[in-house]
N, C-alpha and C positions, 0 to 999 in steps of 0.2 A: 065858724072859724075855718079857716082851707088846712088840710091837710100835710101831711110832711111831704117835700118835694125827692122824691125818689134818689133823679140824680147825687142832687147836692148831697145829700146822708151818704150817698157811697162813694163819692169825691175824699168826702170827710174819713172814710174811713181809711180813705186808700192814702191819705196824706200820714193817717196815724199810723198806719200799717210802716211807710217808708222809716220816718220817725223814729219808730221802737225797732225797726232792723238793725243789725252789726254790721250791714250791708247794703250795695245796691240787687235791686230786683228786677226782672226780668216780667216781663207781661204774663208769660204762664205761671210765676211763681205769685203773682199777685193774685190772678184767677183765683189759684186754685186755695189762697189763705183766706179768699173772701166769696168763696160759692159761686163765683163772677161767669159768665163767658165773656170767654178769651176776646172776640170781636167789641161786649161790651166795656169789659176793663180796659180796652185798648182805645177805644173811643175818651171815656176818660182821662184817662194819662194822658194824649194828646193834648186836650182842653186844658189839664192845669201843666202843661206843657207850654202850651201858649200866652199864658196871663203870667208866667214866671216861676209858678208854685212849684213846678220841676225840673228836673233837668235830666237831659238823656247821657252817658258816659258815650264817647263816638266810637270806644273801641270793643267793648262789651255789648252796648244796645242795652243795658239795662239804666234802671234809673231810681234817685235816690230826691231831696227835698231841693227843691230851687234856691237860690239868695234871695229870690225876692218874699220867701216865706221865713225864713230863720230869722228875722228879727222879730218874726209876731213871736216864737217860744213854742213849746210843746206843752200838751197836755195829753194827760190819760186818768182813768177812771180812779177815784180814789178806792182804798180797798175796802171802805167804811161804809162805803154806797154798795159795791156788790155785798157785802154781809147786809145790809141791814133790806138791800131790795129781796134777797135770798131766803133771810129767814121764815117769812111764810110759807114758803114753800118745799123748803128742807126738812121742817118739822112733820109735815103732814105724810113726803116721800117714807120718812124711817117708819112714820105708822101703818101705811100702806105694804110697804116692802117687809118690814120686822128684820130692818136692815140697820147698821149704820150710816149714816148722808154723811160729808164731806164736799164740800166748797174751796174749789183753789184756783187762785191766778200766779202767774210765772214772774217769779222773785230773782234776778242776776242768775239766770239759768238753775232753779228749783222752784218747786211747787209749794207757795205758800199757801198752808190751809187758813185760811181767812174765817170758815164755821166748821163746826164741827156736830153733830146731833147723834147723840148715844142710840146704841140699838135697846131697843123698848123693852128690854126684860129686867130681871133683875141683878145679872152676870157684872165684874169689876171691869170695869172700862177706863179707860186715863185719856182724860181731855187733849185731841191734838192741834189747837188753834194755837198757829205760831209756827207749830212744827214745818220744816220743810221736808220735801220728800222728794226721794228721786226722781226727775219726769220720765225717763223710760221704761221704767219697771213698776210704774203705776200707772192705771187707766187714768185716773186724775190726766196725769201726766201726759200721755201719750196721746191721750185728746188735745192738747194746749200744744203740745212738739205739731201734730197732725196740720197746725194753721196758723204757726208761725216759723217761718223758715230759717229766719236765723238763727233762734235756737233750736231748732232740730239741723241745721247742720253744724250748730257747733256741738251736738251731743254725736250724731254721726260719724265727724271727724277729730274725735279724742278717744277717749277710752273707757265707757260705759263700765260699770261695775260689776259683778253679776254675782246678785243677793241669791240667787238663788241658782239651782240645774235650769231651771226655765225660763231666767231672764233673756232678754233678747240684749246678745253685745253688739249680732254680728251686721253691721250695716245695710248689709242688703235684705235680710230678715227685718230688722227696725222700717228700714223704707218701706220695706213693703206693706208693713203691718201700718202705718202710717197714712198710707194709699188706700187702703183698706178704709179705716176711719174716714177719710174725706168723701171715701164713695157712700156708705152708709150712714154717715153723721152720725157715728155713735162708736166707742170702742169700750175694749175688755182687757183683762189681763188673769192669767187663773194661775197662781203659784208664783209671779215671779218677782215678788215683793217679799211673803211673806209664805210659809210652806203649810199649805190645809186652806187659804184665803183666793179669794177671787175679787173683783171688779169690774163695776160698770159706770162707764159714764161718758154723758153728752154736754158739747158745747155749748156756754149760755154766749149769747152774741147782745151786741149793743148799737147802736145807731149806723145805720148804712152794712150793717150783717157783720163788723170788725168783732172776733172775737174775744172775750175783755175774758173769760174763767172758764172752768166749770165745775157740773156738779155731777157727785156721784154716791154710789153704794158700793157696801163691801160686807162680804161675810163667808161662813165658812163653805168649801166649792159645792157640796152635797144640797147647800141652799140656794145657789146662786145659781149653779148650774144644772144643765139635765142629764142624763145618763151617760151622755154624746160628750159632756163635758161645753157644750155651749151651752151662752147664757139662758136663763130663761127667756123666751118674749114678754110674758106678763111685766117681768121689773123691767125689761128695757125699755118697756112701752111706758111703765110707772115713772123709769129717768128721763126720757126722752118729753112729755107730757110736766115736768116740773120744769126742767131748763127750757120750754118754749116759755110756760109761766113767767118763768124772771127773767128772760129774754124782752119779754112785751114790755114788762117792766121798765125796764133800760132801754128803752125805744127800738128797740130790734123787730119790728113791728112783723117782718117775714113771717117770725120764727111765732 
């Protein structure tokens, strides 16, 4: 049987990407939510530029879904398919790490945890499937802000919370840390959720690299992290190695 065709998967993602925007997009803002170069996402856009599927704004240059695609409708990943393509692989994370896993995609600007997998001892834990949680001041979060632009500027330009001394309110500190994430594919958070707690996690990606979750660990900093206060590499190699897992999964064949 032939293969997945490269292009078309990242056509497709770049139409769901437009889609789930509050906005029009710009070629770099596209790039950089889909791992893209800028030359190759621009090529793209062009293409379903031409068949109708988009349309450019003349005064911005950015661009958002064509008429000739809004009668087909929108779709996006049900939250039942990333838990249930996840859970082989969240379970085996919390064993390996002696961590708690957490699985979340971006619910009207919060992070619904979709699974959730207890830290393997025998300490009182309270199930957070369901829970939403802040995306800035959780790694969860701030991976899922990091590659999708609309809601990282709508977190940006309102008024972030700050749970903690070392949440990040201040937007150029958020952007940055965000910039961060996109370069290394992978981010953290130590304190700013919770006081004694840390976080790590990587995006799980789906057909053409569009980012549909992710998946992470959390636990106390002393565990997570090393003296330096950065993560360990061992877990971020153990998060980064489960989210390629349910990545494949999901057809995100890259990753």
């Amino acid at each position: 049987m032939p293969g997945q065709v490269q292009s078309i998967a990242r056509a497709a993602a770049i139409l769901r990407l437009l889609a789930s925007s509050s906005g029009r997009l710009g070629i770099g803002e596209i790039a950089r939510s889909l791992d893209l170069p800028k030359g190759t996402a621009h090529g793209i856009v062009r293409t379903l530029q031409d068949v109708g599927f988009v349309e450019q704004d003349k005064t911005s240059g950015k661009y958002q879904l064509g008429a000739a695609l809004l009668h087909l409708g929108t779709s996006y990943l049900d939250v039942n398919e990333l838990r249930s393509r996840s859970i082989n692989w969240a379970d085996p994370l919390a064993v390996r790490s002696g961590e708690a896993v957490r699985i979340g995609t971006l619910l009207e600007g919060k992070v619904l945890v979709v699974h959730h997998v207890f830290r393997p001892d025998d300490t009182l834990q309270t199930l957070d499937v369901g829970t939403l949680l802040p995306p800035h001041a959780t790694a969860l979060g701030k991976v899922l802000l990091a590659y999708d632009v609309g809601a990282a500027n709508a977190v940006l330009q309102g008024e972030p919370e700050p749970y903690t001394r070392r949440t990040l309110v201040a937007p150029r500190s958020l952007a940055k840390a965000l910039g961060e994430i996109r370069d290394h594919g992978w981010g953290f958070e130590v304190e700013e959720m919770t006081p004694g707690e840390a976080g790590i996690a990587v995006p799980i990606r789906g057909y053409g690299g569009l980012v549909v979750g992710s998946i992470g660990l959390s636990g106390p900093v002393e565990r997570v992290c090393t003296a330096q206060g950065s993560p360990r590499p061992t877990l971020v190699a153990y998060v980064r190695d489960a989210a390629r897992a349910v990545s494949r999964d999901l057809g995100g064949a890259r990753w």
